[in-house]
C-alpha positions as CSV (number, residue, x, y, z in Angstrom):
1,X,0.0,0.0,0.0
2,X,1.4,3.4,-1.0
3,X,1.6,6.2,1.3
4,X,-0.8,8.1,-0.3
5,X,-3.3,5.0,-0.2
6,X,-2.6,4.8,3.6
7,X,-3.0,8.5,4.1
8,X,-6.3,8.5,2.3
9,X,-7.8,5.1,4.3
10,X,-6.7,6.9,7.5
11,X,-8.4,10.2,6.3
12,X,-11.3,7.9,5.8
13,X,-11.3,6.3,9.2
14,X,-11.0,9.7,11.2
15,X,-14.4,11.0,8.7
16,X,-16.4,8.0,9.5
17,X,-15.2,8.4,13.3
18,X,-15.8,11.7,13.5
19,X,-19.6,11.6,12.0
20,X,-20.0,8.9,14.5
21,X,-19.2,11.4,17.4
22,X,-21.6,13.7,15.4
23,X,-24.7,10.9,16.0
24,X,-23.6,10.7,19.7
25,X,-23.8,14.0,20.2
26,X,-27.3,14.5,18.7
27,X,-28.5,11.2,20.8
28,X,-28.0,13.9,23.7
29,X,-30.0,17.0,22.0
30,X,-32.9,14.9,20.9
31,X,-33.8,13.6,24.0
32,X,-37.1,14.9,25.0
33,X,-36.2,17.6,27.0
34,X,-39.4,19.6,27.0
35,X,-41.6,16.5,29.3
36,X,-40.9,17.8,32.5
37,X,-42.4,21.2,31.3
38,X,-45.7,19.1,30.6
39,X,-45.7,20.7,26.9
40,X,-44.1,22.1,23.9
41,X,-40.7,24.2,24.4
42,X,-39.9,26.4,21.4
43,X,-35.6,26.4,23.2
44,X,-35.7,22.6,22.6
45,X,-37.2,23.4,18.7
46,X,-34.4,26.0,18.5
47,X,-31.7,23.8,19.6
48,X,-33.0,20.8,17.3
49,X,-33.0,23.2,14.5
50,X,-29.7,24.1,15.0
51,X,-28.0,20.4,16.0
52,X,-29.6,19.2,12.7
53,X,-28.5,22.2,10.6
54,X,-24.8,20.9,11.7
55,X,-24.8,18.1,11.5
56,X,-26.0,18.0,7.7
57,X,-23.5,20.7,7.0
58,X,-20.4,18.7,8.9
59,X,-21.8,16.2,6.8
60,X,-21.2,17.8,3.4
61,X,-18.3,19.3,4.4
62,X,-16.4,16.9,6.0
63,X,-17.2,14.2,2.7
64,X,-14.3,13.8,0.2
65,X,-14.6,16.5,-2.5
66,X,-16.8,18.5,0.3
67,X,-15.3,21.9,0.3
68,X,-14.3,22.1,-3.0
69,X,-18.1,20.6,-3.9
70,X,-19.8,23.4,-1.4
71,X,-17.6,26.3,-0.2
72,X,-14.0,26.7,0.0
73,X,-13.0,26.3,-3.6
74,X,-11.0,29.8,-3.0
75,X,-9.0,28.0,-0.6
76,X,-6.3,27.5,-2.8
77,X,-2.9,28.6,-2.4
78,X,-2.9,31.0,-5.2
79,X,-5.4,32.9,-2.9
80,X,-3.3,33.2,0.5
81,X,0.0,33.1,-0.5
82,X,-0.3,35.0,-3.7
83,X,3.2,34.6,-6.3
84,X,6.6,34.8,-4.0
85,X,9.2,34.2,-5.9
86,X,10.0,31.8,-8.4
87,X,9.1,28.7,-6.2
88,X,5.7,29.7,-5.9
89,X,5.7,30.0,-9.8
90,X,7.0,27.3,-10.7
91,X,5.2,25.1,-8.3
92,X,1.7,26.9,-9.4
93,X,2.4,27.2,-12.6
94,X,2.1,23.2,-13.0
95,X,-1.8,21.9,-12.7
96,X,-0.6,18.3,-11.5
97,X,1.4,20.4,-8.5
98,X,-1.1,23.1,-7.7
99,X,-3.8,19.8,-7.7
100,X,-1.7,18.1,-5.3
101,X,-1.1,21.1,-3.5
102,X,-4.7,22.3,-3.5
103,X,-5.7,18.7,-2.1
104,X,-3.4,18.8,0.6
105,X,-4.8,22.2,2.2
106,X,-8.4,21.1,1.4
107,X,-7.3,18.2,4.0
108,X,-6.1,20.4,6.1
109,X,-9.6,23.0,6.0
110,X,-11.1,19.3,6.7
111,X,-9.6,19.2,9.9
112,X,-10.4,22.5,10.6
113,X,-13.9,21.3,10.3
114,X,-13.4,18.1,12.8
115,X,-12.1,20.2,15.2
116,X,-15.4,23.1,15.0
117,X,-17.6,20.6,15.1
118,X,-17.6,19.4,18.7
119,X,-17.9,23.0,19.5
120,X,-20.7,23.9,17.6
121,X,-22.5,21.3,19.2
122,X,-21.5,22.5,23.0
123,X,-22.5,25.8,21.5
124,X,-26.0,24.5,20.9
125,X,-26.7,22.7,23.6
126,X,-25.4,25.4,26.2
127,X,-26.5,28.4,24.3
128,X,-29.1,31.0,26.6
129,X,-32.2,31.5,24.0
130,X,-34.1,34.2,25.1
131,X,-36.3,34.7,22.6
132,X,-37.2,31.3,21.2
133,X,-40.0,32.2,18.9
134,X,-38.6,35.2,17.6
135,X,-35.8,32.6,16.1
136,X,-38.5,30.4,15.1
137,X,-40.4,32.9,12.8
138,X,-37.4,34.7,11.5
139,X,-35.4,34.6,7.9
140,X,-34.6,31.6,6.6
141,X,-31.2,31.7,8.6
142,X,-32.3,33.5,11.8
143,X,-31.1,30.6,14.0
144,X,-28.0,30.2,12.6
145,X,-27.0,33.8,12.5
146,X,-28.0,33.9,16.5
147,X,-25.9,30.8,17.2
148,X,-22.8,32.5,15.3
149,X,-23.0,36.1,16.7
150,X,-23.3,34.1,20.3
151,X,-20.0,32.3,19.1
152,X,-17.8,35.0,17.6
153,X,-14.2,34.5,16.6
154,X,-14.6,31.0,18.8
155,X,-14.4,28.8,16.0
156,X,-11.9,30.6,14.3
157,X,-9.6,30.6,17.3
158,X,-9.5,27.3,18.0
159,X,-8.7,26.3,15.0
160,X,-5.6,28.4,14.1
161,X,-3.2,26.7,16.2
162,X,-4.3,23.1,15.4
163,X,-4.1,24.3,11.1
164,X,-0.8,25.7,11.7
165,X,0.5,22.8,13.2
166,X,-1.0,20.4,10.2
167,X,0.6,22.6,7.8
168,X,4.2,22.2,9.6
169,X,3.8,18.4,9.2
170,X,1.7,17.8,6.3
171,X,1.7,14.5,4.8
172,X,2.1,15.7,1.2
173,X,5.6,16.5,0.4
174,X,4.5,19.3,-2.2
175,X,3.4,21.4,0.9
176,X,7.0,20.7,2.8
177,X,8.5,21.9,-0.7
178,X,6.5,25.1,-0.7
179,X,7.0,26.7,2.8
180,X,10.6,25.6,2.4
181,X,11.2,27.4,-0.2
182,X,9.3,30.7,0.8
183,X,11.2,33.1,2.4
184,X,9.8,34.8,5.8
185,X,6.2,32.8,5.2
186,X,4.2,33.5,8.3
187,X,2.3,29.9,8.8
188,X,0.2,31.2,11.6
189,X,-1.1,33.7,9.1
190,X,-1.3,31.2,6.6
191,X,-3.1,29.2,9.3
192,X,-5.5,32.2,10.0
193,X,-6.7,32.4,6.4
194,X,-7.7,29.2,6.2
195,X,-9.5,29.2,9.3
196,X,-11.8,32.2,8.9
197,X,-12.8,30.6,4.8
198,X,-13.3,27.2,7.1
199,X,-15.3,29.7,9.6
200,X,-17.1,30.9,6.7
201,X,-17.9,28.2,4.9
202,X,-19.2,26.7,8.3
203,X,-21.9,29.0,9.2
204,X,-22.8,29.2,5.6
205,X,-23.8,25.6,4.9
206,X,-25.6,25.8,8.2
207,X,-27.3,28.9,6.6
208,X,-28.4,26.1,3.7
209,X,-29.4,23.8,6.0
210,X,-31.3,25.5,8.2
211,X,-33.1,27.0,5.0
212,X,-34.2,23.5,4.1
213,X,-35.8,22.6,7.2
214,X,-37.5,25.4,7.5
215,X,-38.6,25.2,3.5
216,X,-39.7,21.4,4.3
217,X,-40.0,20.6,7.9
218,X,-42.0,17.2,7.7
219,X,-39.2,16.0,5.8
220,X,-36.9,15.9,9.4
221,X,-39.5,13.3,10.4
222,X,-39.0,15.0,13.7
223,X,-42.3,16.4,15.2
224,X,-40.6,18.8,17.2
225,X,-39.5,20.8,14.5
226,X,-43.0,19.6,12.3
227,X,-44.9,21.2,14.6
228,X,-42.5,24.2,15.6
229,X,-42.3,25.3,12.0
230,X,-45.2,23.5,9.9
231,X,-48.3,25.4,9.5
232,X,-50.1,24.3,12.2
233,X,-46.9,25.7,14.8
234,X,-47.8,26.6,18.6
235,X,-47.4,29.8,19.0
């Protein structure tokens, strides 16, 4: 098996381990937390709304081919490190190496991705709601842009350290090649740039998500969000 085989089965491994800690993790918000009120709670609708528009967006960006498929296609080296020098050149200038290249980082915004994830999903279930319906009948993304204003630069923060570090010891050798031969590269700035476009691609696929339940509710299958935002919703 070449190292490139193993790199990609191990990349596959950590995905299917990581949607699995997804699942978990929704086991916990969909419990039926609105009983001991004796009726409907519009926070727990909220909070299912958001855990499902997260998951289906970790989902879809976290699959092979995800981010260039859905978001980060400008993720590319071209974009962040722009045309130091001849290495750079040369190096870009060949579509088999900026391919290789552009596959390596869109590994790296994967990871980025892992590590939001799990803090999303804290996010959600710890986040104060104080005006539950109000989410429920706003836009089409109101939930979402209440759970990311709430956040702030967490995401981004988090994962800066962890993107820099992948980039130092980067499986690919094409990478190694490139910020060895770049003179004064700042990695941590390198590191920030992809981490706000993984930010941003983030709480716009959530944006999409969210969209769609609200568009189609009954097809969650989950009466808690059927009867939150189908016509007949308790208000």
């Amino acid at each position: 098996m070449t190292k490139f085989t193993e790199n990609s089965a191990k990349s596959a491994i950590g995905r299917r381990k990581f949607l699995a800690g997804m699942g978990a993790a929704g086991a916990v918000l969909t419990l039926p937390g609105c009983e001991s009120l004796g009726g409907f709670s519009m926070v727990d609708a909220v909070r299912r709304l958001l855990y499902l528009s997260s998951e289906r967006a970790f989902t879809r960006l976290t699959a092979p081919g995800g981010f260039w498929d859905q978001q980060v296609a400008e993720i590319g080296l071209s974009n962040m490190l722009g045309t130091r020098g001849g290495v750079v050149s040369s190096i870009l200038t060949s579509t088999i190496f900026k391919d290789r290249l552009e596959g390596a980082f869109a590994d790296v915004a994967v990871e980025g991705a892992e590590r939001a994830a799990p803090l999303v999903t804290d996010a959600v279930r710890m986040i104060g709601i104080q005006n539950a319906i109000a989410l429920i009948n706003g836009g089409p993304t109101a939930a979402t842009g209440f759970l990311r204003d709430s956040m702030g630069t967490t995401l981004v923060e988090a994962m800066v350290p962890e993107l820099g570090q992948a980039m130092r010891v980067a499986s690919e050798p094409l990478v190694g090649e490139l910020l060895a031969g770049l003179t004064g590269i700042n990695i941590a700035g390198v590191a920030q740039n992809v981490s706000t476009n993984v930010d941003n691609a983030i709480w716009s696929e959530m944006g999409i998500e969210e969209t769609a339940i609200r568009a189609n509710p009954g097809a969650t299958n989950d009466p808690l969000l059927i009867g939150a935002l189908g016509a007949g919703r308790l208000l």
